[in-house]
Structures are given as C-alpha cells and as structure tokens.
C-alpha positions as CSV (number, residue, x, y, z in Angstrom):
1,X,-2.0,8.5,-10.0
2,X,-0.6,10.5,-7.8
3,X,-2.4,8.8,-4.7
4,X,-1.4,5.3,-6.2
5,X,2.5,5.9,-5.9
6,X,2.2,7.5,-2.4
7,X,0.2,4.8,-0.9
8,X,2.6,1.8,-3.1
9,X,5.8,3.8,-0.9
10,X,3.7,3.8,2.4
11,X,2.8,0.5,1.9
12,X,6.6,-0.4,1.4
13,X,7.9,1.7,4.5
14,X,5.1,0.4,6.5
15,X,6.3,-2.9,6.0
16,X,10.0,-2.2,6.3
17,X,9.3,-0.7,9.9
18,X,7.2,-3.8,11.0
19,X,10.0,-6.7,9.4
20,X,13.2,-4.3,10.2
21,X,11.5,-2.8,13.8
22,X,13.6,0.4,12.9
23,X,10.5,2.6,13.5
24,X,7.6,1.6,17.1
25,X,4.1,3.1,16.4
26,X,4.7,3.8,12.7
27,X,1.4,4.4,11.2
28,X,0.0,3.8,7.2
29,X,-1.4,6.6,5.9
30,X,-4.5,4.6,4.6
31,X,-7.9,5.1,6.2
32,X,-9.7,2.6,8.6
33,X,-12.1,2.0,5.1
34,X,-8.9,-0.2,3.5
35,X,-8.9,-3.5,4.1
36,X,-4.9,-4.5,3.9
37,X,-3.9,-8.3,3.3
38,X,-0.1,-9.5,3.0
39,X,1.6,-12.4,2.0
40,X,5.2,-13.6,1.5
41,X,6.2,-15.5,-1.3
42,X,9.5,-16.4,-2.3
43,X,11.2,-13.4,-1.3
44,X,8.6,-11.4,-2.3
45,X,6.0,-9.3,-0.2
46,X,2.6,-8.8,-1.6
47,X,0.0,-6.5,-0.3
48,X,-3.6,-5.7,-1.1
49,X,-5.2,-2.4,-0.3
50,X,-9.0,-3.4,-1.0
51,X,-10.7,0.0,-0.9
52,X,-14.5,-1.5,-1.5
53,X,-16.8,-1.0,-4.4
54,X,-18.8,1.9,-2.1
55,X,-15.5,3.6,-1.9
56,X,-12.8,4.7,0.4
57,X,-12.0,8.7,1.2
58,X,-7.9,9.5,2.0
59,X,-7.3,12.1,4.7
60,X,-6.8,14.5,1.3
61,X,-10.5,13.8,0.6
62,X,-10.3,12.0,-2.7
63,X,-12.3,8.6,-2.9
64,X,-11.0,5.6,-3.6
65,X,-12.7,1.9,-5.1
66,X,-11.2,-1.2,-6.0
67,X,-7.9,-3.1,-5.6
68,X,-4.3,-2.2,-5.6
69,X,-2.1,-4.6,-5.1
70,X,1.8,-3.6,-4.2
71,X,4.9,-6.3,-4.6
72,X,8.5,-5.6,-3.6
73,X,11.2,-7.5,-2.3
74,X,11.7,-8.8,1.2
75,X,15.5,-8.0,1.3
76,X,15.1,-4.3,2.6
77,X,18.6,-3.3,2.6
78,X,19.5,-3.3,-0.8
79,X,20.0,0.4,-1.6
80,X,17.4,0.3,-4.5
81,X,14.1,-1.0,-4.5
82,X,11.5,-1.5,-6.9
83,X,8.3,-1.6,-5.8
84,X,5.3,-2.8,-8.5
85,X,1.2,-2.4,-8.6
86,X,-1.5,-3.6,-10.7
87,X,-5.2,-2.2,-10.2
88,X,-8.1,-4.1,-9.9
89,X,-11.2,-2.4,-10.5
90,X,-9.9,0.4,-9.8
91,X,-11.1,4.0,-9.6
92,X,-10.6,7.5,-7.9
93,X,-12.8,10.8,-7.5
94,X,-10.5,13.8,-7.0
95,X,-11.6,16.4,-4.0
C-alpha cells in the first residue's frame, strides 16, 4: 500500500504544479505504462491511473494492474488537504 499513498501524493503535487505553475518540467513518478485521465467536477479533481490488466512496473520494480482513482480538492492553498482513492481491480507484485 505503500506504492498507493506515494503515487495518490504525486498525483496531487503533479496537479498542483500544472493548476498553480509553481514548479516548469515537474515530472510524475508513474511510468510511460499508466494511462492518466482527469476531470474537474465541482471543485473537485479526479484522476485515474489505469495500470492495464497485463500490468505496469514502477521505477522500484514492483508491478502494478488495475485502477486507482485519486480525488482531492481544487482549492490548493488550504493548509490541509485530503486526498482520497478507491481501487479498481486492483493488484501489485512486490520486487
């Protein structure tokens, strides 16, 4: 679960950096294998990390499959922030 929390905060930094431009080139952690959608509802981002049925390898070599889908608000400078998942199908194989 480890890799699930890390990639939900990238996800959420990542998209800070691209809505605030506080940060040029920053870069998600996530291998060219994800397939990332986004959508903005309400005031509400939501992004799906669809790692395939055949699986997805991180740069730490554990594989990834299925869905996780990351929500958190669009207001970034609120000094907390909760960000939420759910899995879909999902699974990992630890290096």
């Amino acid at each position: 679960m480890d890799d699930v929390s890390i990639i939900a905060e990238d996800q959420f930094d990542f998209q800070k950096s691209l809505v605030t431009k506080t940060s040029t080139g920053m870069k998600s952690m996530l291998p060219p294998c994800a397939t990332v959608t986004f959508v903005l509802t309400n005031d509400t981002w939501i992004r799906t990390i669809d790692f395939g049925t055949q699986g997805c390898a991180l740069p730490n070599g554990n594989i990834l499959k299925g869905k996780i889908i990351i929500s958190f608000s669009k207001n970034f400078t609120t000094p907390t922030r909760t960000i939420s998942y759910t899995l879909e199908g999902f699974t990992t194989m630890a290096n």
